[in-house]
C-alpha positions in Angstrom: 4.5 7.0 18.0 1.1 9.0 18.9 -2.0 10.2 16.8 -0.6 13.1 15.6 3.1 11.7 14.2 0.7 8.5 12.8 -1.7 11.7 10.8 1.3 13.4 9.9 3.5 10.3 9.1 0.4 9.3 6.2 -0.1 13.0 5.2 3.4 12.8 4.0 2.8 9.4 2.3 -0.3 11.0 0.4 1.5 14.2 -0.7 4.2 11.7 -1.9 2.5 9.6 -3.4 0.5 12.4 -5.7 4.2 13.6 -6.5 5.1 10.6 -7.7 2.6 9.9 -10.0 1.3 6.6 -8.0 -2.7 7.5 -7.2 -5.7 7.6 -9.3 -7.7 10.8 -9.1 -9.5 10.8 -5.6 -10.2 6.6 -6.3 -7.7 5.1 -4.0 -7.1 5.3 -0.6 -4.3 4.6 2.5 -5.7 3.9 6.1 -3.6 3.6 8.8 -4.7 1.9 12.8 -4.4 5.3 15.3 -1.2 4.0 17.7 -2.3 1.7 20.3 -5.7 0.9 19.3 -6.7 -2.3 17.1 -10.3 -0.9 16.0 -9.8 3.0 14.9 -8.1 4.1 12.1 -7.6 6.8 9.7 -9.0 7.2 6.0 -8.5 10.0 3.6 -12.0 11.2 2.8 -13.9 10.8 0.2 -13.2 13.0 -2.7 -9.9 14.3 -1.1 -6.9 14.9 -3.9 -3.6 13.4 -2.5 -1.8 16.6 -2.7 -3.8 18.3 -0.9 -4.4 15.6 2.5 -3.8 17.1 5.7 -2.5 15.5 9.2 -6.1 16.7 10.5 -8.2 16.2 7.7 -7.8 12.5 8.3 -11.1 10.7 9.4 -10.6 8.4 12.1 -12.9 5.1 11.7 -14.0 2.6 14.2 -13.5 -0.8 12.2 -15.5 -2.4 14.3 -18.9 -0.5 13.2 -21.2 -2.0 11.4 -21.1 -1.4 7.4 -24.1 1.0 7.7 -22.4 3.2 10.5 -19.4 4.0 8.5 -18.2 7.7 8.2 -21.0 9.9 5.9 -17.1 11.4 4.3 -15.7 7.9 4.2 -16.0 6.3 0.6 -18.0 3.1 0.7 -14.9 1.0 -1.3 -12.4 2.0 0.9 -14.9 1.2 4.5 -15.7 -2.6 3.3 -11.8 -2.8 2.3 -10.0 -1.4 4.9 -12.5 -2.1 7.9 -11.9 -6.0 7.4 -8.5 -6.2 6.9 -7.6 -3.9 9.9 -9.4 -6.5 12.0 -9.0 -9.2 10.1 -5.0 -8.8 9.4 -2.6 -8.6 12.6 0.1 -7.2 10.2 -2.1 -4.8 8.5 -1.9 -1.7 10.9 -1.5 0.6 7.5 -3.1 -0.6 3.9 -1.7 1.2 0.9 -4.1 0.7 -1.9 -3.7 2.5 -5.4 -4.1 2.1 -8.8 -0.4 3.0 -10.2 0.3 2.1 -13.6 3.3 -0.3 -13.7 2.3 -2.2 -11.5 -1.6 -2.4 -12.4 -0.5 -2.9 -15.8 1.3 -6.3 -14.8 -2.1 -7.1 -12.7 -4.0 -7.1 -16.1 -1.6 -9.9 -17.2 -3.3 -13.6 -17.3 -1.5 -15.5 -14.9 1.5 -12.7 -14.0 3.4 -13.4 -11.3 6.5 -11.0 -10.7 10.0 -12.5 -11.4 13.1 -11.6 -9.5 14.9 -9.9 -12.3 17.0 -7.8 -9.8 17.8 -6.6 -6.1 14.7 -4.7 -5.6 12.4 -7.5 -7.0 13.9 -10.1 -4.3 12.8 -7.7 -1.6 9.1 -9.1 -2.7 10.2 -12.9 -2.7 7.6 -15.4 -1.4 5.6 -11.9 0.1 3.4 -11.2 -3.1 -0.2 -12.8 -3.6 -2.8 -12.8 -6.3 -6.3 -11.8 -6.4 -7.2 -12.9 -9.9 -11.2 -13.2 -8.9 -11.9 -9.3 -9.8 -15.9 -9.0 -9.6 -16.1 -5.3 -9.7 -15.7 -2.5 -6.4 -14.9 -3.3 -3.3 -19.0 -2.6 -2.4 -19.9 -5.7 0.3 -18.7 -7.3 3.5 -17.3 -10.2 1.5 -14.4 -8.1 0.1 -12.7 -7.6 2.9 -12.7 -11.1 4.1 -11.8 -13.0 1.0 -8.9 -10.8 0.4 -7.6 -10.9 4.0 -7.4 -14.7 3.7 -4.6 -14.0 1.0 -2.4 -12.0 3.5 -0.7 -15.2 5.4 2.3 -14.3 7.6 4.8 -12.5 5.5 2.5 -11.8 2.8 2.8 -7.7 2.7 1.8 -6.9 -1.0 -1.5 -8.7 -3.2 -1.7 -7.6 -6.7 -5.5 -7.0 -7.7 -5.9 -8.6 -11.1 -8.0 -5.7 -13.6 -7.7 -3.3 -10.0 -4.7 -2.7 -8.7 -2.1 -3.4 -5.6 -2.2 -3.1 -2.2 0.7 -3.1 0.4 0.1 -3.9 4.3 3.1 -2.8 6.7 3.4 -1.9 10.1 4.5 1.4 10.1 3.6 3.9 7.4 7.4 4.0 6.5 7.2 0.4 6.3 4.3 0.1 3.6 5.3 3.5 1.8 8.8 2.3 0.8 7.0 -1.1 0.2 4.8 0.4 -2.4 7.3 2.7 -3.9 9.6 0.0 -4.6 7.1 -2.0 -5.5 6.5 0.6 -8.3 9.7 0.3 -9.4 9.8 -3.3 -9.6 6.7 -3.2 -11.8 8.5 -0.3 -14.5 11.3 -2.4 -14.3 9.5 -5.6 -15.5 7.7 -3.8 -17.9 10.3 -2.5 -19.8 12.4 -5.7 -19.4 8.9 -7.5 -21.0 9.0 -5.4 -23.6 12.2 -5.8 -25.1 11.0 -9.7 -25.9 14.5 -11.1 -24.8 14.9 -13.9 -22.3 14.7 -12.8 -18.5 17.6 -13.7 -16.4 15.8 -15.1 -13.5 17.9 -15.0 -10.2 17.4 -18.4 -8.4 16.0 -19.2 -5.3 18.4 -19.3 -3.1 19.9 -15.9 -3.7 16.4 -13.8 -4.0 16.0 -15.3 -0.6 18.9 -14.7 0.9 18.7 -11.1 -0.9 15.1 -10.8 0.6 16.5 -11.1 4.3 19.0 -8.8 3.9 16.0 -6.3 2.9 14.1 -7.4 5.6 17.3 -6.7 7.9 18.6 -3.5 6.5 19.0 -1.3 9.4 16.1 1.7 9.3 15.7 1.1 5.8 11.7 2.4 5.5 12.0 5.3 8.4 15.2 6.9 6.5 13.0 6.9 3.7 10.4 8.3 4.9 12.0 10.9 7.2 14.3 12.2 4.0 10.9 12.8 2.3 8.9 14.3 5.2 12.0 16.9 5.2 11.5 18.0 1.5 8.2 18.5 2.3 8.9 20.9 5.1 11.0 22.8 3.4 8.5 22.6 0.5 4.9 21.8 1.6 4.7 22.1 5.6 0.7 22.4 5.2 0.4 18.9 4.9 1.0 18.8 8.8 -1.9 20.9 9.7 
């Protein structure tokens, strides 16, 4: 992996995720560390529509700069967030943050925490942490930090209570099919809330176990990916340029 597959790799993942429904306006924001370096990293900038990023309109950041030196395009939310945690997190080498409605909605629940109701919920089991100390944007140094303290080994998605979510992966296939499914988890609990019926919990043991095999499943996140990236060449190849 180089620069330019890394750009094109999250232009795809914005496009995608403005298809789907999952961003906010020009309020959330996906960063990614720039292959082989643990300091610069690429932002969408500020007041960029999803559908219409580009591999090259992609700011690249030094997380290492001092809050003042950030980027003039970079938004000031998405510098304090994303600066600390790519430091701060080993794991973190792309954030995923967004405002999507299933799964914000369950963040604006006192004391939610997501229940494995199915296959795709186990896939989240003991990886999902809470931030239910919202105290407005993301605007000082002390964002970054607190929240990075809730990303322990293993930990790849933190719900925001009143915010949002946020997914950390590895690779940018890793944390997009990590947020889409997380999306889908969220819908799913929603409408299974709704009906007012008992959940059918699975236990333990089996979410684990189910979890693993996840974890395990051979290319899972780059077929994903790649199957998307080639609707969009066929489709809407200017998101490489």
């Amino acid at each position: 992996m180089n620069e330019t597959e890394q750009r094109r790799h999250l232009a795809a993942a914005f496009r995608w995720t403005a298809r789907l429904g999952l961003h906010e306006g020009v309020a959330n924001h996906f960063s990614a560390l720039v292959p082989g370096s643990d300091r610069e990293f690429l932002l969408n900038p500020r007041g960029a529509h999803f559908s219409r990023i580009t591999a090259s309109r992609l700011l690249k950041l030094d997380a290492h700069a001092a809050g003042g030196d950030a980027h003039a395009d970079a938004d000031p939310t998405a510098w304090y967030l994303h600066s600390h945690l790519h430091r701060l997190v080993p794991h973190a080498k792309v954030i995923l943050h967004t405002h999507m409605p299933y799964a914000t909605s369950l963040a604006c629940l006192e004391g939610f925490e997501l229940q494995m109701l199915d296959q795709s919920s186990c896939r989240f089991f003991g990886r999902v942490a809470y931030d239910r100390r919202f105290g407005g944007m993301f605007l000082d140094d002390s964002e970054g930090p607190r929240l990075a303290s809730l990303l322990a080994d293993g930990v790849s998605t933190v719900f925001l209570g009143s915010h949002g979510v946020m997914v950390v992966g590895n690779t940018v296939a890793e944390a997009f099919d990590e947020l889409y499914y997380l999306e889908r988890v969220a819908q799913l609990h929603v409408y299974a809330l709704g009906t007012g019926k008992p959940l059918m919990v699975i236990p333990d043991d089996i979410a684990a176990l189910t979890c693993q095999q996840w974890l395990d499943y051979p290319e899972g996140p780059d077929l994903h990916l790649r199957a998307l990236m080639g609707i969009l060449d066929e489709e809407d190849p200017g998101y490489t340029s």
